[in-house]
N, C-alpha and C positions, 0 to 999 in steps of 0.2 A: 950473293949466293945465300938463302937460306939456308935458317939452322937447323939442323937436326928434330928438336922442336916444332919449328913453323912445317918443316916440310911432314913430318906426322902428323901434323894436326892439317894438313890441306886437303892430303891422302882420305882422311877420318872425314872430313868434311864432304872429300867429293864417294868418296865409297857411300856415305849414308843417302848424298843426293840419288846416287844409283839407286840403292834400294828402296830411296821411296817412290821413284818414277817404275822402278819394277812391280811394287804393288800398285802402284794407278794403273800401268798398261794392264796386271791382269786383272782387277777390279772390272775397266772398262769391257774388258775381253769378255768375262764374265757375264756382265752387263746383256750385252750384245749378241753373246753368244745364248742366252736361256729365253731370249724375246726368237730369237727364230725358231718357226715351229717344223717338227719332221710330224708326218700325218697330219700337214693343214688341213686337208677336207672332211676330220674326225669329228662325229658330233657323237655325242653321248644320246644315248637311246631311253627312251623314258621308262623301261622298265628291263628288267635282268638283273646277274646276276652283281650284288652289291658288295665295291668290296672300300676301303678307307685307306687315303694318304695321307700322315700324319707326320707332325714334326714337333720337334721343340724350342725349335729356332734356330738350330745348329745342323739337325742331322734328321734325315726324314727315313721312312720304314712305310711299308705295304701292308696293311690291316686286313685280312683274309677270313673269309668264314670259313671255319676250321671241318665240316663235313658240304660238300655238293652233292651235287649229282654229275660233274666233270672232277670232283678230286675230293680222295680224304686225306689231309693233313698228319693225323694221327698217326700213319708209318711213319714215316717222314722227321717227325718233330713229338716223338712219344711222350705222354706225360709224366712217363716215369724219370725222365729225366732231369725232373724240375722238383725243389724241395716237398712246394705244396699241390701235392698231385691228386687230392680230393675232390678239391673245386669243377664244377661244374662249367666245364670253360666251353667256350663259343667259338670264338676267335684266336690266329694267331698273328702278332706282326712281325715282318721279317726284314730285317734291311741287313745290309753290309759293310764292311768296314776294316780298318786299318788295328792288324791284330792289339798291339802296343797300347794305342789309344781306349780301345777297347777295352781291354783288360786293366788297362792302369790308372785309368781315369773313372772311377765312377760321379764324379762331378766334374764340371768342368774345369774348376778352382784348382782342383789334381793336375791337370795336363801341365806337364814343365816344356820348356821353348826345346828343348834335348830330344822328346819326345814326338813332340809337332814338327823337328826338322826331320827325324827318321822317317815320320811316316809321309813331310810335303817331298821326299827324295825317295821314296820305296818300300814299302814296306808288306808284311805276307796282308791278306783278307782271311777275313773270319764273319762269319751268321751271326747273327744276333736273332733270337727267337725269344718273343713272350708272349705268355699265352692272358687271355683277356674273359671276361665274362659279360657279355651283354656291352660292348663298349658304347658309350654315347658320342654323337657326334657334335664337335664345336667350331668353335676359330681354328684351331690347331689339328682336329682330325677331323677331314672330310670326305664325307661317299661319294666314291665314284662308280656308276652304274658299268658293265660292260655285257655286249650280246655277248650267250654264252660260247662260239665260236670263237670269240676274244680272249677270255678267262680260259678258256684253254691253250692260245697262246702264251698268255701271262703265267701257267701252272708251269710250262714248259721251261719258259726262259727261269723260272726260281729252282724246278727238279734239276738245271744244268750247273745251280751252282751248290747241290745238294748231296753231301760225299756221303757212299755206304756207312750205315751205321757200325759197321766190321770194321769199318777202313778210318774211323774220325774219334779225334778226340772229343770230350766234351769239357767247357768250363765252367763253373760258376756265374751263376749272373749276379747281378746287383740287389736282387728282390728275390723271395723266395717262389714269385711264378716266371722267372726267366733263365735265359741258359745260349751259352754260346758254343759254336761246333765250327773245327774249322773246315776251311770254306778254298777254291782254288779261284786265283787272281791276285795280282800285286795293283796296291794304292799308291798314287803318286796324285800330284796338282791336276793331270789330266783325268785321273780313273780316281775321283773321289765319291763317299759313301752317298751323295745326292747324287751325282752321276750314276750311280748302279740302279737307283730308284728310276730316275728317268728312261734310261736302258730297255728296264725291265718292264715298264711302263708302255716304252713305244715299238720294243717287241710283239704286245697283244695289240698293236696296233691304235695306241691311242694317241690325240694329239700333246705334245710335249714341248720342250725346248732341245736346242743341238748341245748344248754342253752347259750343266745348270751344274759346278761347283758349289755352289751356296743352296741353302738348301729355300730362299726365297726364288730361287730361280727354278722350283720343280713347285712351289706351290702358286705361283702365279695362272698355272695353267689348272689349277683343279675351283671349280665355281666355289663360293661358300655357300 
């Protein structure tokens, strides 16, 4: 019969092998899941209206020209509510996300494992809005053109997760041209802040992946 000892440490042993075969199955899921496309027969149009999906390797956002002629921004995302509201801003980007993380992380070096379980288990959502001037497009932010029939899709599925300004907090952002509002949805491993990208993406009908967790699974689908 083992001792007290061996049988804790066998338990330790086989609980960690679970856990790491639980991150391989969702890795691979993942995998698998952001190569399938929803709107395979989408091609992008050589001219319209121009908007950017950016990342920074973690967490991807929708880069928006802040006045159209299908949408002004500026109800919506006022500049009053940002420190520096002088600037002559162009753009706004928007993604969504797990309030906690959000608000408590502004590096990622911040985010404690206490934190990353609340929100890999449930957690509120909240906007993340910052406003941009002229942004340039790289490796990490790239244009994606949409007929304006589309970008009015895409205005729709973002105004849905867009709470009256009567009705919403606002928080501090990171930087004095950002600012977070909260937002209605709960985050979990399934509804993560690249999934809402993607979401909103293939709302206006463009082509995307079926579940892009990571946020290389939402930019695999945008050309450089």
């Amino acid at each position: 019969m083992a001792t007290p000892p061996r049988r804790a440490l066998r338990i330790a042993v086989k609980a960690l092998a679970w856990a790491f075969a639980a991150v391989g199955l969702f890795m691979i899921a993942a995998w698998v899941g952001s190569a399938i496309p929803r709107n395979s027969k989408w091609t992008e149009p050589a001219s319209g209206v121009e908007i950017m999906v950016e990342t920074n390797g973690i967490h991807t956002a929708i880069v928006l020209p802040l006045v159209t002629a299908q949408k002004d921004w500026r109800g919506d995302f006022p500049v009053s509510d940002i420190p520096a509201a002088e600037r002559p801003y162009t753009h706004v980007s928007v993604s969504w996300g797990e309030r906690e993380v959000f608000l408590d992380t502004p590096t990622w070096a911040d985010l404690s494992p206490l934190t990353a379980l609340r929100a890999a288990t449930g957690g509120d959502g909240l906007l993340h809005v910052a406003h941009y001037v002229r942004p340039a497009p790289d490796e990490n932010a790239r244009i994606l053109r949409l007929r304006p029939e589309e970008y009015v899709r895409l205005v729709s599925a973002i105004e849905a997760q867009v709470v009256p300004a009567d009705m919403r907090r606002t928080f501090l952002g990171y930087e004095d041209w950002d600012v977070f509002y909260d937002a209605p949805g709960t985050y979990h491993l399934g509804n993560t802040c690249n999934q809402w990208t993607s979401d909103t993406l293939a709302a206006a009908g463009v082509r995307t992946g079926v579940w892009t967790p990571f946020a290389g699974g939402v930019m695999r689908w945008v050309r450089h």
